[in-house]
C-alpha angles and dihedrals in degrees: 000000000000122000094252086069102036096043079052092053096050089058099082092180090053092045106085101215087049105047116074087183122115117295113267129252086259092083090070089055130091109209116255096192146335138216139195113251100170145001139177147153126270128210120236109181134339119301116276089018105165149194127208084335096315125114110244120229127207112240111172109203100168144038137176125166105239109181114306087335127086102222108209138184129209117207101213122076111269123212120263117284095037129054148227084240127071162133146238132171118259093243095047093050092109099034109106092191095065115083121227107244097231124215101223096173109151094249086057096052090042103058114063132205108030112203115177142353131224142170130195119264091258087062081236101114136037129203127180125185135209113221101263089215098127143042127164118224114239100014140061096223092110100039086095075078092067105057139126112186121191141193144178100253112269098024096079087142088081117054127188124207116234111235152106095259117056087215097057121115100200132034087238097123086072088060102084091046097050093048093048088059083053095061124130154168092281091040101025097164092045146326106268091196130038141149125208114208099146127066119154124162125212122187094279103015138061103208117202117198120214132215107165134036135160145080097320141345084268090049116043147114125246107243146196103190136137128221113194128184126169121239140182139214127237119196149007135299111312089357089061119122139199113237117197120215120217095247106103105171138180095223102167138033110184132189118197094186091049088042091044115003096180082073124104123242160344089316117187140177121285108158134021119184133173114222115205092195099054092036080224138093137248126217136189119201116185141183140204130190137139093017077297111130128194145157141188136193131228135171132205131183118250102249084048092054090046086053100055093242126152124280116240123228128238110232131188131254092273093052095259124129105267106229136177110223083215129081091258107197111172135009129190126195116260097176130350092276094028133087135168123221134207137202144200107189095173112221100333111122089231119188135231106185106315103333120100121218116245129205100266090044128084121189130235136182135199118229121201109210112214 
């Protein structure tokens, strides 16, 4: 890891999960550009680690600051004795030699394909989603793919399941909901096919971010499109629950090529967060196409993403859209001007400088918002 970030790291009031002050005059401010300032690649699991005889990539799909550690998720099955959760300190994000500490709590084994992290406005719960892009008829071996876990910051050793009922195993019961919002001309009863890679949490709404929607995984539409639904919480500290409303409700449709129509596509979401200190939400949206991967960056206020209004693009300094020449799928706030980014470039050996990614490496970058 380079100083800029460690040097970052060491400045606790600047740091946002670490600073209980008021929040900074930032917050009254809408960004008027962002630059990279640094970028890596971080390490998953050992070299040549394998499942059932195939080499397993790392394909970090999620990221959220937790303290001094960077919890990540990766969104491909893991063999047994690691997971597809865990940490790593900030300052170790670089340093191969240091091995991730993996949460390998049965609720973390048991739900597959992890797509994006959260917490509430106040840092005291955390949430993180699958992806929701897959049930089997007739059996319950697939319903791992529908799950939202959730926790009270700090305790991730103990994950909840989100749903109605405090036995289930699997957040499946919110997938008929969320695919009835979906519904359209074409599927006018319920969407068959979705994929959740967005989830963000204000102080009264869950917001689920779609990418994909259509008739199958092999016959959809890339989406940008946000799910909200309001929830409440029972209880007291450990002992606190989500409760889920019954207000499901498809609040934005967004097209990137109408919005900016000099990008490349099809772009789609691939990330939705919530940030306390500008009172505003960031968004990724990605494509991949030709073994080419890319990824920009926009913000909207909360009463314009309620309204269904356009996203607006981060540019450089330069006025160019900032992009990230990687698959970014998540970011998470470091400081008030600061995110970190991370990507899951699949299996294409993408570059930073001149390292190559290898398979059990994912890349990340760090923005600074002006």
């Amino acid at each position: 890891m380079n100083r800029r970030l460690a040097f970052l790291f060491f400045l606790p009031c600047l740091i946002i999960v670490s600073c209980r002050t008021s929040r900074p005059s930032v917050s009254a401010k809408a960004p008027t550009s962002a630059r990279i300032v640094d970028e890596g690649f971080l390490t998953c699991f050992p070299s040549g680690t394998s499942l059932n005889g195939q080499l397993v990539w790392c394909e970090v799909s999620a990221v959220l600051m937790n303290g001094q550690q960077a919890l990540l998720a990766n969104d491909k099955d893991v063999p047994a004795g690691l997971s597809p959760v865990f940490g790593k300190p900030l300052t170790a994000l670089s340093d191969s030699t240091q091995a991730p500490t993996y949460l390998t709590e049965e609720a973390f084994i048991a739900a597959r394909k992890y797509e994006d992290f959260a917490q509430t406005p106040n840092q005291q719960l955390v949430l993180l989603t699958t992806a929701f892009d897959r049930i089997k008829t007739g059996s319950t071996e697939w319903d791992g793919y529908n799950t939202v876990l959730y926790w009270p910051k700090g305790n991730e050793h103990q994950p909840r399941v989100l749903a109605p009922s405090d036995t289930a195993r699997t957040s499946i019961a919110y997938r008929q909901p969320i695919s009835q919002v979906l519904a359209n001309e074409e599927f006018p009863g319920a969407m068959p096919y979705f994929k959740i890679e967005g989830l963000a949490a204000t102080d009264k709404h869950l917001l689920f971010g779609i990418r994909e929607e259509g008739k199958a995984f092999d016959n959809f539409k890339h989406r940008v499109k946000v799910i909200s639904v309001s929830y409440a919480l029972e209880g007291a500290g450990n002992d606190r629950r989500i409760r889920l409303q019954n207000d499901w409700k498809l609040i934005t449709d967004f097209n990137p090529a109408a919005a900016e129509p000099s990008l490349p596509g099809p772009l789609a979401l691939s990330s939705l967060e919530y940030d306390p200190i500008r009172e505003r939400f960031w968004l990724l949206t990605s494509l991949e196409a030709n073994g080419q991967v890319d990824a920009y960056l926009w913000t909207i206020t909360q009463a314009d993403l309620f309204a269904n209004k356009p996203f607006t693009l981060m540019r450089d300094e330069m006025g160019q859209p900032l992009h990230f020449g990687h698959k970014a799928e998540d970011l998470t706030l470091l400081a008030p001007n600061r995110l970190l980014v991370v990507h899951d470039d699949d299996r294409v050996r993408t570059t930073v400088g001149k390292q190559t990614r290898q398979p059990n490496q994912a890349a990340y970058t760090v923005v600074e918002i002006r």
